[in-house]
N, CA, C and O atoms as a Tripos MOL2 file, in Angstrom:
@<TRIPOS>MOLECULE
protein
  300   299    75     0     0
PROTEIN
NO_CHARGES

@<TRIPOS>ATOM
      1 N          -1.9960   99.1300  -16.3430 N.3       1 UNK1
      2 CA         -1.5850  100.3650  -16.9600 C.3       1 UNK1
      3 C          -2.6200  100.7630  -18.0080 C.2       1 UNK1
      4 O          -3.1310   99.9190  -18.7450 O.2       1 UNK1
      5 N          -2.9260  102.0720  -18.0650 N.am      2 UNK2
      6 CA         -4.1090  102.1820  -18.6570 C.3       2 UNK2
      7 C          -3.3410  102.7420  -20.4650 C.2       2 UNK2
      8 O          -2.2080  103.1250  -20.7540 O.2       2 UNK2
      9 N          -4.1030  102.6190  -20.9890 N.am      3 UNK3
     10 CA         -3.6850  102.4690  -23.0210 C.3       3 UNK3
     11 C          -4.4380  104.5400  -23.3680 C.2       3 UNK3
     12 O          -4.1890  105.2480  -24.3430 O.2       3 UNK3
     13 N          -5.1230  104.8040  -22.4170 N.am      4 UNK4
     14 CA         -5.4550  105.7600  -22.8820 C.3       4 UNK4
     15 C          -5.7790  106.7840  -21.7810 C.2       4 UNK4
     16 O          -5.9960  106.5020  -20.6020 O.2       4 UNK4
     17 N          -5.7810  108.3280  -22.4700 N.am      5 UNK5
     18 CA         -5.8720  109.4350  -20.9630 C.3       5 UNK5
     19 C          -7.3140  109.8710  -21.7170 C.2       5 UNK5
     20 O          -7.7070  109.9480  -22.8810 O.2       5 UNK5
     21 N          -7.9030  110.1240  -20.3040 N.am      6 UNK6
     22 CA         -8.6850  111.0880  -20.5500 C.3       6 UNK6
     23 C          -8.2070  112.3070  -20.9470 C.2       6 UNK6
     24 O          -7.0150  112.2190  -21.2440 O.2       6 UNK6
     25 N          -8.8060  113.7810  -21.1140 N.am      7 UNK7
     26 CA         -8.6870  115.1400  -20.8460 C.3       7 UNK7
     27 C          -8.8410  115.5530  -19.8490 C.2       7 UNK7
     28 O          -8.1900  116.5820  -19.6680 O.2       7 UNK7
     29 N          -9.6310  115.1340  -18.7560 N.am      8 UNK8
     30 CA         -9.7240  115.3720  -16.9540 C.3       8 UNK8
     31 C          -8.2780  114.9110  -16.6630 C.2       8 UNK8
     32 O          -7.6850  115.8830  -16.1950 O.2       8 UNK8
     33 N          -7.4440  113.8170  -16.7430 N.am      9 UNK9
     34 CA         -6.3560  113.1170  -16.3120 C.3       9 UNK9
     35 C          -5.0630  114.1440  -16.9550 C.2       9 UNK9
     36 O          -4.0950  114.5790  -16.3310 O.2       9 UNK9
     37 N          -5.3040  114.2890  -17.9490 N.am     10 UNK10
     38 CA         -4.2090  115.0370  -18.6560 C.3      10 UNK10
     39 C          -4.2020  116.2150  -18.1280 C.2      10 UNK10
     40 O          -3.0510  116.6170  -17.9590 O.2      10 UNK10
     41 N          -5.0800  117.0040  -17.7660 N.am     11 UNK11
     42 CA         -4.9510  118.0730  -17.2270 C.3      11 UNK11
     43 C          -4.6080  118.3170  -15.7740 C.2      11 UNK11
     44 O          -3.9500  119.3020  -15.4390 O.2      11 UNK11
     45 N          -4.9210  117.6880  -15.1690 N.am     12 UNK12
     46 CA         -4.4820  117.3490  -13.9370 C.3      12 UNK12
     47 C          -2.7490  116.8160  -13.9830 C.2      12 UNK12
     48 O          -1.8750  117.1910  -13.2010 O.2      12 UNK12
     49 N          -2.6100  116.0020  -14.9520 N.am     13 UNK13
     50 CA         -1.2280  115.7270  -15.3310 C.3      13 UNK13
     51 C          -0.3040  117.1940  -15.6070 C.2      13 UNK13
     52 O           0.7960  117.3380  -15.0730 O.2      13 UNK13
     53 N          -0.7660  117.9980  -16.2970 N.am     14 UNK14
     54 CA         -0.4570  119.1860  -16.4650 C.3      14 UNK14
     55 C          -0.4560  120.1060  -15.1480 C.2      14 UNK14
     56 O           0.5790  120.6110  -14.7140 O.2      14 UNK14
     57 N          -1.4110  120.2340  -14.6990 N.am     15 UNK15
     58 CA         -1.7230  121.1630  -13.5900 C.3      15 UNK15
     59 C          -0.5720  120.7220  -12.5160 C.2      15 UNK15
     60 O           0.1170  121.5840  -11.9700 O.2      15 UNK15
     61 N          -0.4050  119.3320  -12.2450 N.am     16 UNK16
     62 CA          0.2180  118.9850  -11.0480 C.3      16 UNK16
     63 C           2.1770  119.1110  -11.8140 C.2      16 UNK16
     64 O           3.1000  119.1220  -11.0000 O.2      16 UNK16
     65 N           2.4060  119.1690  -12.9460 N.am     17 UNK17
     66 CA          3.7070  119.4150  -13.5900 C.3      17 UNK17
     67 C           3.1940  120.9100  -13.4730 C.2      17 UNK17
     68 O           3.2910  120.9700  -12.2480 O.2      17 UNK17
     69 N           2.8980  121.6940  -13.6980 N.am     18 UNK18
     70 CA          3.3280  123.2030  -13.1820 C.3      18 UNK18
     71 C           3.2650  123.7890  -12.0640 C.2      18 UNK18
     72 O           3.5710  124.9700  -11.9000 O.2      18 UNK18
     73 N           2.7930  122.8910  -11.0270 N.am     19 UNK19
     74 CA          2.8650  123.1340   -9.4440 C.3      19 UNK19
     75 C           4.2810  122.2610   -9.1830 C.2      19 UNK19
     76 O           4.1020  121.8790   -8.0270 O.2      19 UNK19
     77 N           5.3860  121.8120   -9.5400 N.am     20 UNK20
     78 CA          6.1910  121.4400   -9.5080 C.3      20 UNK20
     79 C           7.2570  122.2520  -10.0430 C.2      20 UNK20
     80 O           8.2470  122.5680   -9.3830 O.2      20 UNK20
     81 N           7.0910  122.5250  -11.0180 N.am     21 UNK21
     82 CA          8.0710  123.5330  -11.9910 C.3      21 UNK21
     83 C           7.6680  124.9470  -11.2670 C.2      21 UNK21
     84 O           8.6570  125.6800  -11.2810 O.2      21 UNK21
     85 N           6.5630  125.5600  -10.6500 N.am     22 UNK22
     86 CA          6.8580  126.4870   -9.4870 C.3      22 UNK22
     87 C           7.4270  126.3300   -8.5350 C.2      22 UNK22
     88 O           8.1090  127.2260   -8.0370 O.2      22 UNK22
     89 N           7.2730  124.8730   -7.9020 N.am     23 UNK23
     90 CA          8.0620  124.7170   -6.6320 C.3      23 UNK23
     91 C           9.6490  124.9590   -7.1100 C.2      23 UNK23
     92 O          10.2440  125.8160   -6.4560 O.2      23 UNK23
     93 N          10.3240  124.3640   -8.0710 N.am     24 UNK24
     94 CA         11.1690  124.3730   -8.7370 C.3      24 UNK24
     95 C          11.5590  126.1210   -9.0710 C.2      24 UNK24
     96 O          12.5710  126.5580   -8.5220 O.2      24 UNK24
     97 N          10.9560  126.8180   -9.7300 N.am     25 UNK25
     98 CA         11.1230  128.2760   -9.5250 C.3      25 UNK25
     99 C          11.2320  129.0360   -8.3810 C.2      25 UNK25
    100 O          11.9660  130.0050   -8.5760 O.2      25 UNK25
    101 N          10.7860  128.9740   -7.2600 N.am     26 UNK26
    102 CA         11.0630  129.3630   -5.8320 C.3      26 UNK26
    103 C          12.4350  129.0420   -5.3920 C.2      26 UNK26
    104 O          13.3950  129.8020   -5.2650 O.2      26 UNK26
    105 N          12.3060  127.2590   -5.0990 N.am     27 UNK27
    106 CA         13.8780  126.8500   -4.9060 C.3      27 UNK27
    107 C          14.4780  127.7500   -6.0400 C.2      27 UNK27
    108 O          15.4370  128.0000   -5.3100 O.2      27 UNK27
    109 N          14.7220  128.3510   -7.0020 N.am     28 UNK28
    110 CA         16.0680  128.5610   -7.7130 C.3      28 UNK28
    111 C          16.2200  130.1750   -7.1920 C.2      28 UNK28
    112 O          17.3760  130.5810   -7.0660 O.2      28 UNK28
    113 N          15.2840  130.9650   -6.9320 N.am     29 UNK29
    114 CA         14.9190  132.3790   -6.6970 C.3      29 UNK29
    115 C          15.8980  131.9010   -5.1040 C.2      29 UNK29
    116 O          17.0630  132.2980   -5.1150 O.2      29 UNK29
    117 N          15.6190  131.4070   -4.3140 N.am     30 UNK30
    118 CA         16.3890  131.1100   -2.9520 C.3      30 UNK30
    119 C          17.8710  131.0780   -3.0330 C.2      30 UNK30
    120 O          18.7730  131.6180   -2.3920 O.2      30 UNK30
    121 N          17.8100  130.2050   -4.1100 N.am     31 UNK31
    122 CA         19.6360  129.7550   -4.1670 C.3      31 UNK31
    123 C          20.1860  131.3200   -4.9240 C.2      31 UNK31
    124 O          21.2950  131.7670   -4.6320 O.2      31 UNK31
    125 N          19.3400  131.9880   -5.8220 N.am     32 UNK32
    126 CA         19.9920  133.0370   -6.3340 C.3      32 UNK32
    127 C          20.3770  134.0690   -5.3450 C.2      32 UNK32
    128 O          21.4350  134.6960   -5.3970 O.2      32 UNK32
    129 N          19.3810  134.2240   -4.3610 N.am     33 UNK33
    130 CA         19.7860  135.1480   -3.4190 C.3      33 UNK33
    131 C          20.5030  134.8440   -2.3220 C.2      33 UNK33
    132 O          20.6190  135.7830   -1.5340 O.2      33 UNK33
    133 N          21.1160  133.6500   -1.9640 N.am     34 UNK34
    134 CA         22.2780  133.0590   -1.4890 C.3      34 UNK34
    135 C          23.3230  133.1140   -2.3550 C.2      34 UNK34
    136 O          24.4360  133.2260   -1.8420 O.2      34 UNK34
    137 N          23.2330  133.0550   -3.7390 N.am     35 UNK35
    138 CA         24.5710  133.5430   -4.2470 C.3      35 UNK35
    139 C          24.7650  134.7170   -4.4200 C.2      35 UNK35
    140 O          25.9220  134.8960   -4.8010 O.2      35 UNK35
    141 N          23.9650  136.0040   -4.2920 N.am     36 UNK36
    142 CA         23.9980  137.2040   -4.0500 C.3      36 UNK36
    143 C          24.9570  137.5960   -3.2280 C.2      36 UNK36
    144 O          25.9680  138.2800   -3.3860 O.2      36 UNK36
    145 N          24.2370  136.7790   -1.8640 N.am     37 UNK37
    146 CA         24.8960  137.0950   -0.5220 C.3      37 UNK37
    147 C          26.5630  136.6490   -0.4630 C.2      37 UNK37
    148 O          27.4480  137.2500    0.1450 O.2      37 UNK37
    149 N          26.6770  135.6070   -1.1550 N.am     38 UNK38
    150 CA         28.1520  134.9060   -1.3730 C.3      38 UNK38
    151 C          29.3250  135.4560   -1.7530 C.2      38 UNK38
    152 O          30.4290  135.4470   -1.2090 O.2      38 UNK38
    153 N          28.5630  136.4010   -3.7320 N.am     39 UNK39
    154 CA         28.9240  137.4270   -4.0620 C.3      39 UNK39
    155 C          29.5290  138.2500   -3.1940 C.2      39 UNK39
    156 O          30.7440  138.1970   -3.0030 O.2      39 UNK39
    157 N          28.8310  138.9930   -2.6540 N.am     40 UNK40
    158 CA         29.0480  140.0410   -1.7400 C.3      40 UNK40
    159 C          30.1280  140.1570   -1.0170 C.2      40 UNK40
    160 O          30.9210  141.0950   -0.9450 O.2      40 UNK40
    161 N          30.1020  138.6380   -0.2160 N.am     41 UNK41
    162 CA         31.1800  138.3720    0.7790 C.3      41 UNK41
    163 C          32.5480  138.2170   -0.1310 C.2      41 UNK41
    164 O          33.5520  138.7770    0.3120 O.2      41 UNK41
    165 N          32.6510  137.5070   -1.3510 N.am     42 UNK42
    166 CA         33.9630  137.1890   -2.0450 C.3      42 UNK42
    167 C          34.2330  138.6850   -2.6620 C.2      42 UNK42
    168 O          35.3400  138.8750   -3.1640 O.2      42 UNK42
    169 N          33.3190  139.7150   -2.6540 N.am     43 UNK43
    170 CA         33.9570  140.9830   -2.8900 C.3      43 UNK43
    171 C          34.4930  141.8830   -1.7130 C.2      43 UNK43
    172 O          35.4270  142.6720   -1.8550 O.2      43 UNK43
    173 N          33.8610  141.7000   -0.6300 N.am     44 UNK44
    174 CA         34.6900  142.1780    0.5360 C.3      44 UNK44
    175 C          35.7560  141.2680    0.5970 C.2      44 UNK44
    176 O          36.6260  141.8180   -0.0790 O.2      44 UNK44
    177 N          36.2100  140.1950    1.0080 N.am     45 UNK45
    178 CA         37.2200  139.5040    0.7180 C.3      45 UNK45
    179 C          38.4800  139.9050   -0.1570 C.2      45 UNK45
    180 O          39.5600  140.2950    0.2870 O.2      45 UNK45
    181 N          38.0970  139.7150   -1.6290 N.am     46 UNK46
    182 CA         38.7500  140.8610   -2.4560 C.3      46 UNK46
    183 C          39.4470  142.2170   -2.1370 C.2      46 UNK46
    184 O          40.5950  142.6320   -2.2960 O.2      46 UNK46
    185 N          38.4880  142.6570   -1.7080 N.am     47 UNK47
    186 CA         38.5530  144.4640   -1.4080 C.3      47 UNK47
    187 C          40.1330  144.4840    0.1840 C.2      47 UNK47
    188 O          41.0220  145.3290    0.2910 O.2      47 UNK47
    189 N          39.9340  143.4680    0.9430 N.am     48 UNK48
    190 CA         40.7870  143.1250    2.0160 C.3      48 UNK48
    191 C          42.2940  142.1350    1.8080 C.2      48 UNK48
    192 O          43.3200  142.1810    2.4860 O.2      48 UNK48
    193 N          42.0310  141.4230    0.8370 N.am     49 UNK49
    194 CA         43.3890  140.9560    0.1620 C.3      49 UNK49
    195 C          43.8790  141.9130   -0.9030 C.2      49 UNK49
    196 O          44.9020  141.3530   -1.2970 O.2      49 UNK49
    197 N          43.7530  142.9590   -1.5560 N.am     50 UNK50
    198 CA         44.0810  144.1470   -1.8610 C.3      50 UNK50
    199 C          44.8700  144.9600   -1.3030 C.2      50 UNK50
    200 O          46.0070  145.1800   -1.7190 O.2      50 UNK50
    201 N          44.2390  145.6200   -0.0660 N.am     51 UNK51
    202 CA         44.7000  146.4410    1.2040 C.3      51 UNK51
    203 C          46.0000  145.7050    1.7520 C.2      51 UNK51
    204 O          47.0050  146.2750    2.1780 O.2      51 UNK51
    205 N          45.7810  144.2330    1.6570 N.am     52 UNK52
    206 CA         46.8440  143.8060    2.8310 C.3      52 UNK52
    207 C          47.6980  143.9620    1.7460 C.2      52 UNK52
    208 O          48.5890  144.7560    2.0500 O.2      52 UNK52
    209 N          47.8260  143.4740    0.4200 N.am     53 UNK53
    210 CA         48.9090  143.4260   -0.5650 C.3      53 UNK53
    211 C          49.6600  144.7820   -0.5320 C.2      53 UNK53
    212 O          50.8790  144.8790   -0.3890 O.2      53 UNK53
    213 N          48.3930  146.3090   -0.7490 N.am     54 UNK54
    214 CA         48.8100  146.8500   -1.0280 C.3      54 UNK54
    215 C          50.4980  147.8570    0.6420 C.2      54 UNK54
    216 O          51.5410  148.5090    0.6900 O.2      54 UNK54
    217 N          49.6100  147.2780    1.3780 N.am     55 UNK55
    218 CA         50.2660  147.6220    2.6380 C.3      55 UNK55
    219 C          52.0070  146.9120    3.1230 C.2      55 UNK55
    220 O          52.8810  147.3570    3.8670 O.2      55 UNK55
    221 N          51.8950  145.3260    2.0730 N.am     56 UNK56
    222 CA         53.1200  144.6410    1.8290 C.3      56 UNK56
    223 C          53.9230  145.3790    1.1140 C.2      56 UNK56
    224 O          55.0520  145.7670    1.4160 O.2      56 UNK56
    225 N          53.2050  145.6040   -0.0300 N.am     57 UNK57
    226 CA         54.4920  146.4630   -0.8740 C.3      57 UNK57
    227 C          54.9220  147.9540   -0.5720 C.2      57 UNK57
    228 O          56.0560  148.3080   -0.8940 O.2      57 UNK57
    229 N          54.0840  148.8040    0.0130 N.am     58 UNK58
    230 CA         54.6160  150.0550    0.8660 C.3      58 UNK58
    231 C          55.7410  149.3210    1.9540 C.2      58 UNK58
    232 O          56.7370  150.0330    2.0780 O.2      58 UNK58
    233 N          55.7950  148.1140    2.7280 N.am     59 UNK59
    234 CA         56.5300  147.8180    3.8790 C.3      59 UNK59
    235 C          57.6460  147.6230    3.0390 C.2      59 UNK59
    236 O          58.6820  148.1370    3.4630 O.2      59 UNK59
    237 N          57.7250  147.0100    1.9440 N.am     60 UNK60
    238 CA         58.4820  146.1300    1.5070 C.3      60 UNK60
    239 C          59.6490  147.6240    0.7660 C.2      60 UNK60
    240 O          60.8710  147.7730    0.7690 O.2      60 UNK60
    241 N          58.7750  148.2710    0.3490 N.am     61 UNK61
    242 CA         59.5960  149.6380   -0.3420 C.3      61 UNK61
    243 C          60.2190  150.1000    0.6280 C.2      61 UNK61
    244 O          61.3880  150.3380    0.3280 O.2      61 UNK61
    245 N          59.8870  150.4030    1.9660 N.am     62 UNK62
    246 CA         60.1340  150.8450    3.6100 C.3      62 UNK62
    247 C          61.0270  150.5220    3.2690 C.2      62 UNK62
    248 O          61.6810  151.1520    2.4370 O.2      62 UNK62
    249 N          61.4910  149.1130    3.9240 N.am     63 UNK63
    250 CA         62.5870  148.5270    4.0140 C.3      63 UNK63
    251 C          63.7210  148.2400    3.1250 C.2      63 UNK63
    252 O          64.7380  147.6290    3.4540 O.2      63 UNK63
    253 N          63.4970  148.6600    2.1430 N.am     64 UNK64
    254 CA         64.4640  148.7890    0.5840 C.3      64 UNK64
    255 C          64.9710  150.0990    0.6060 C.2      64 UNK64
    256 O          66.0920  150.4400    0.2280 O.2      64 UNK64
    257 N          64.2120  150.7140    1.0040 N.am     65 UNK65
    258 CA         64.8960  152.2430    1.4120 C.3      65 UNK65
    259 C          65.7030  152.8740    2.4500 C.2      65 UNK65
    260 O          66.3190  153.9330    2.5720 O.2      65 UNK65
    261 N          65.3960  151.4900    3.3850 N.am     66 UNK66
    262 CA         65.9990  151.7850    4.7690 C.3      66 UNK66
    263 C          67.2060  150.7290    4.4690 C.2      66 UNK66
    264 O          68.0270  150.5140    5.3610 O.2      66 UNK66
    265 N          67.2990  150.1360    3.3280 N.am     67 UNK67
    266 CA         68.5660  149.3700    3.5150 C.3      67 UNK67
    267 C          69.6390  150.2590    2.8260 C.2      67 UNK67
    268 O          70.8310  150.2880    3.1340 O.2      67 UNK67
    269 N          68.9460  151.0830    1.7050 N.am     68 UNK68
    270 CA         69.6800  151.6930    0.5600 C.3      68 UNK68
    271 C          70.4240  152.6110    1.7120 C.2      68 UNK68
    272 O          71.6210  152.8830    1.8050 O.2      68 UNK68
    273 N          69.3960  152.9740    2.5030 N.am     69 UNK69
    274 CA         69.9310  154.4550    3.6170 C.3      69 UNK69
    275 C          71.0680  154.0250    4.1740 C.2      69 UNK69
    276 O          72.0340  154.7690    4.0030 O.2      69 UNK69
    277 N          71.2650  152.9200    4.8680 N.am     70 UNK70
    278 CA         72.2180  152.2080    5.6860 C.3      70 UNK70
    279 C          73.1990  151.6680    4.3750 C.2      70 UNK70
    280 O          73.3010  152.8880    4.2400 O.2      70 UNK70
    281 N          73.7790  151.2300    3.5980 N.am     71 UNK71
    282 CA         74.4570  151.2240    2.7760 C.3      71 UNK71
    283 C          75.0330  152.1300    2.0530 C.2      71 UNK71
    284 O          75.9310  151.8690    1.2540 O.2      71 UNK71
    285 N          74.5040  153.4500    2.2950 N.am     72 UNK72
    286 CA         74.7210  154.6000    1.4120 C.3      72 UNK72
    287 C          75.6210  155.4330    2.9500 C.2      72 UNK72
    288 O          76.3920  156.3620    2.7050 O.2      72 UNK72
    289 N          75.5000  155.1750    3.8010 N.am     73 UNK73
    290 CA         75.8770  155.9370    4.8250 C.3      73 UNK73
    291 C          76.8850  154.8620    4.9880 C.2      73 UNK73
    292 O          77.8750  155.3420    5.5400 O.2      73 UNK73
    293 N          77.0160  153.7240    4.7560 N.am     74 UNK74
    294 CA         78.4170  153.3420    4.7770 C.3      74 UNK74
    295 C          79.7940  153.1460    4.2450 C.2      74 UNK74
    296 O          80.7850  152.6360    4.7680 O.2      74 UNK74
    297 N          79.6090  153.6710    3.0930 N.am     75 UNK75
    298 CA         80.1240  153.8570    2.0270 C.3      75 UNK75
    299 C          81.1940  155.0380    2.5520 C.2      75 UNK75
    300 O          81.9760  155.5590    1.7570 O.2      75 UNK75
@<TRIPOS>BOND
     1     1     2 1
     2     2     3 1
     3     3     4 2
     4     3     5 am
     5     5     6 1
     6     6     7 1
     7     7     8 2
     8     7     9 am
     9     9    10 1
    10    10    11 1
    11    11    12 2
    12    11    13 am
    13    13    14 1
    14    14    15 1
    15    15    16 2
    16    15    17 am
    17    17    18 1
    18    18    19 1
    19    19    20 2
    20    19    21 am
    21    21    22 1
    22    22    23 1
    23    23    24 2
    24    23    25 am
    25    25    26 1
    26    26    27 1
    27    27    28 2
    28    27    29 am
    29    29    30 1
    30    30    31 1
    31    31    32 2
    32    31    33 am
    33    33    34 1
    34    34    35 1
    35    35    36 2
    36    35    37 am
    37    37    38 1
    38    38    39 1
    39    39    40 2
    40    39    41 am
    41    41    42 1
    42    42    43 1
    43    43    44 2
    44    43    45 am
    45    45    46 1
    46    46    47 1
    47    47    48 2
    48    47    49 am
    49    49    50 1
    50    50    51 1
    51    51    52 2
    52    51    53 am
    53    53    54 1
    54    54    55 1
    55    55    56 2
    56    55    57 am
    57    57    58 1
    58    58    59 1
    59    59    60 2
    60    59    61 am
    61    61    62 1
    62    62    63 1
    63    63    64 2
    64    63    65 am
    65    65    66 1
    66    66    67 1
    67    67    68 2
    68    67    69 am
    69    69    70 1
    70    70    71 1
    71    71    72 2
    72    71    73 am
    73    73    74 1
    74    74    75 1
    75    75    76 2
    76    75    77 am
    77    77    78 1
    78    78    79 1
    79    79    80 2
    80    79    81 am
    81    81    82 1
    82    82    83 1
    83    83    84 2
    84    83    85 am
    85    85    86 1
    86    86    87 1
    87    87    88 2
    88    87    89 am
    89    89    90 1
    90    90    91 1
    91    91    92 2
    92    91    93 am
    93    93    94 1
    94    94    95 1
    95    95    96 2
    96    95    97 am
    97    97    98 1
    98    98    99 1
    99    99   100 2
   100    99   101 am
   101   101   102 1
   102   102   103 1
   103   103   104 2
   104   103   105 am
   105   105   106 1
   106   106   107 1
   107   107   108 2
   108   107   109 am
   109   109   110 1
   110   110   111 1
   111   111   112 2
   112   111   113 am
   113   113   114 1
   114   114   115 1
   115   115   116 2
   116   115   117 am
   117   117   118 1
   118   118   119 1
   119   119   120 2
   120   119   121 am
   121   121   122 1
   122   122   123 1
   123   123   124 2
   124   123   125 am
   125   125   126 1
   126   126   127 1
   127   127   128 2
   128   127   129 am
   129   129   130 1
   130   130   131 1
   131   131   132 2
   132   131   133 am
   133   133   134 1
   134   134   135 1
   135   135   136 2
   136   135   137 am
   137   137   138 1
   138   138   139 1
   139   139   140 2
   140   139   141 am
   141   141   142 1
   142   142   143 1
   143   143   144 2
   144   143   145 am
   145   145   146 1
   146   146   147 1
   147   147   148 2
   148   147   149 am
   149   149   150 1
   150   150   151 1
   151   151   152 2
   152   151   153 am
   153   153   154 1
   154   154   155 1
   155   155   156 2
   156   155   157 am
   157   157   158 1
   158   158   159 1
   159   159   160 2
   160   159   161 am
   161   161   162 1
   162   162   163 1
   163   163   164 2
   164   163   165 am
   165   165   166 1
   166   166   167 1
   167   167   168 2
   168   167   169 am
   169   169   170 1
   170   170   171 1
   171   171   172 2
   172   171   173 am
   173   173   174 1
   174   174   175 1
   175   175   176 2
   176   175   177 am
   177   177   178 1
   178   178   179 1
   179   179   180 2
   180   179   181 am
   181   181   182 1
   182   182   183 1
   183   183   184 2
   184   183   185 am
   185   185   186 1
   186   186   187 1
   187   187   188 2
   188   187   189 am
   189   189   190 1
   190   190   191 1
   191   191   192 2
   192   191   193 am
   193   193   194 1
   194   194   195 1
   195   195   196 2
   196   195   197 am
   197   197   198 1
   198   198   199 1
   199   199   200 2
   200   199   201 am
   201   201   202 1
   202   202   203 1
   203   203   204 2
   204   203   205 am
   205   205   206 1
   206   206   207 1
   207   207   208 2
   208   207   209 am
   209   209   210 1
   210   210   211 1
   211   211   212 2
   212   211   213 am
   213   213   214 1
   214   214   215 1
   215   215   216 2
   216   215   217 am
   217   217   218 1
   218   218   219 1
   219   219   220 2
   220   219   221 am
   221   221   222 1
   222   222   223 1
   223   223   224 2
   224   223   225 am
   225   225   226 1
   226   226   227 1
   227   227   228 2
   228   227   229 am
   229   229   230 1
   230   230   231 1
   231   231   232 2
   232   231   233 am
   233   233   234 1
   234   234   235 1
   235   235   236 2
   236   235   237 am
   237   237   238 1
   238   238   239 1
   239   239   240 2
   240   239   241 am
   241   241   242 1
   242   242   243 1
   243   243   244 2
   244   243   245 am
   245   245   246 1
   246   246   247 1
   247   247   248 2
   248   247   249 am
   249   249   250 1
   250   250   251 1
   251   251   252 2
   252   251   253 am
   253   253   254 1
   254   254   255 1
   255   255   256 2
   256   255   257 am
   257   257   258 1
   258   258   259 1
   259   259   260 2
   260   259   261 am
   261   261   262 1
   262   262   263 1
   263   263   264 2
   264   263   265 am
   265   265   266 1
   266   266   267 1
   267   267   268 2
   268   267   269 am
   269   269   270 1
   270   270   271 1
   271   271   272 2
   272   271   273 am
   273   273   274 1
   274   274   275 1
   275   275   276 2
   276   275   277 am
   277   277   278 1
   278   278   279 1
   279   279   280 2
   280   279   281 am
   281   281   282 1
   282   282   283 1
   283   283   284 2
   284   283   285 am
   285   285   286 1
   286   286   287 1
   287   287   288 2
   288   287   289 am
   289   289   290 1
   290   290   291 1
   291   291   292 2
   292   291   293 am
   293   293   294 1
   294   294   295 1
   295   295   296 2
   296   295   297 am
   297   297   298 1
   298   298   299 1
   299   299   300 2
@<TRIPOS>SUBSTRUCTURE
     1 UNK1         2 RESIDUE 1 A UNK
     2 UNK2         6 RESIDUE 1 A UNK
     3 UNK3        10 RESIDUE 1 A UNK
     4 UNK4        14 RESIDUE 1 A UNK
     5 UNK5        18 RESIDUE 1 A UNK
     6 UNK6        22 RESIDUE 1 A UNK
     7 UNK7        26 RESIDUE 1 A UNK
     8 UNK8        30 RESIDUE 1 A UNK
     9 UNK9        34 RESIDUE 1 A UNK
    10 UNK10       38 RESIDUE 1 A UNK
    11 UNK11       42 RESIDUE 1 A UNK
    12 UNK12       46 RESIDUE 1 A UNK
    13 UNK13       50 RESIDUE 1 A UNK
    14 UNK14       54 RESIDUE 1 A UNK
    15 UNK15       58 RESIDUE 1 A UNK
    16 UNK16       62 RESIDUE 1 A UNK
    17 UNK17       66 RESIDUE 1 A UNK
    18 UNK18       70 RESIDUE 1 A UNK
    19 UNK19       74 RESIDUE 1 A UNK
    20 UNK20       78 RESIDUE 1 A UNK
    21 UNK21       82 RESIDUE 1 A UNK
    22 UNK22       86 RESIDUE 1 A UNK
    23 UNK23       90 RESIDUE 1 A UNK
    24 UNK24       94 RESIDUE 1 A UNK
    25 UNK25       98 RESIDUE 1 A UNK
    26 UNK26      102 RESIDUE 1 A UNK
    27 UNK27      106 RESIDUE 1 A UNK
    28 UNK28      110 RESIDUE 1 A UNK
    29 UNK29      114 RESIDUE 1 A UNK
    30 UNK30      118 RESIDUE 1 A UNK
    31 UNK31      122 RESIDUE 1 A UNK
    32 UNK32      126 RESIDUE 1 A UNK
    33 UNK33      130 RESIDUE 1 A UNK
    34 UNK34      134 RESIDUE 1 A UNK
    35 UNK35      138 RESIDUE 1 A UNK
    36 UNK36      142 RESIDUE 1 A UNK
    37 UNK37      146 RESIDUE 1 A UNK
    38 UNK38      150 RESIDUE 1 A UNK
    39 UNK39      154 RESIDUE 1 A UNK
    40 UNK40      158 RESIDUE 1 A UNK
    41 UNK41      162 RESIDUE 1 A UNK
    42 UNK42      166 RESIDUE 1 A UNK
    43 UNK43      170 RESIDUE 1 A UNK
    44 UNK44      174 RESIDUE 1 A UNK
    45 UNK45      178 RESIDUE 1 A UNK
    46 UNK46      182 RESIDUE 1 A UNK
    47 UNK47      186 RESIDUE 1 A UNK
    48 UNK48      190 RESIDUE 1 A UNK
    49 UNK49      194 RESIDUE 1 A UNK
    50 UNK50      198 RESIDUE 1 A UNK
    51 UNK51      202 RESIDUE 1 A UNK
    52 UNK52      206 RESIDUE 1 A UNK
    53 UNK53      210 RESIDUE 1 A UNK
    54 UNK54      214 RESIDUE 1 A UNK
    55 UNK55      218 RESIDUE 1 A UNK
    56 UNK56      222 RESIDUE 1 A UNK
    57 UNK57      226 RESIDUE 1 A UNK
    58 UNK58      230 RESIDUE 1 A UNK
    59 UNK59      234 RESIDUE 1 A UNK
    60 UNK60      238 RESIDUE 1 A UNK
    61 UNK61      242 RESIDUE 1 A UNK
    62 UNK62      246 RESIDUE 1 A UNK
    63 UNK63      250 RESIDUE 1 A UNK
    64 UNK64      254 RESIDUE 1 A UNK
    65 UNK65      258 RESIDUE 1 A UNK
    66 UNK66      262 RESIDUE 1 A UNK
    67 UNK67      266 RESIDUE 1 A UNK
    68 UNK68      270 RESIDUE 1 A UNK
    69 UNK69      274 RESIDUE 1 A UNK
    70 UNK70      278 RESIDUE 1 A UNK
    71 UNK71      282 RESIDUE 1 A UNK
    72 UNK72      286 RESIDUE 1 A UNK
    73 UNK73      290 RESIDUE 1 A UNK
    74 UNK74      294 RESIDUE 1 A UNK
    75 UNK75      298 RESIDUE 1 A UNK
């Protein structure tokens, strides 16, 4: 094990740690735009468990009205 660096070694030590920490910046730029895409999908998702909810509670009023109707006509 050597007790001391050159300035040729150190820099190269350097040089080869920021060709790493770029590789490292790419990979994270990748994963961001996979969570973009992820995004996206859990907002359509969203946007479709909405609709169906909102389409339950119109049915659900339907049928509260159609019971009131039939109870009111039996009276």
């Amino acid at each position: 094990m050597r007790k001391s660096w050159t300035d040729e070694r150190l820099d190269d030590l350097a040089h080869r740690v920021d060709l790493g920490f770029d590789r490292v910046d790419v990979r994270f730029e990748q994963i961001d735009l996979r969570f973009d895409r992820l995004e996206g999908r859990f907002d359509r998702l969203q946007h479709t468990l909405v609709q169906i909810a909102g389409g339950m509670v119109v049915a659900l009023l339907g049928m509260f009205a159609a019971l009131v109707g039939l109870i009111a006509t039996q009276l």
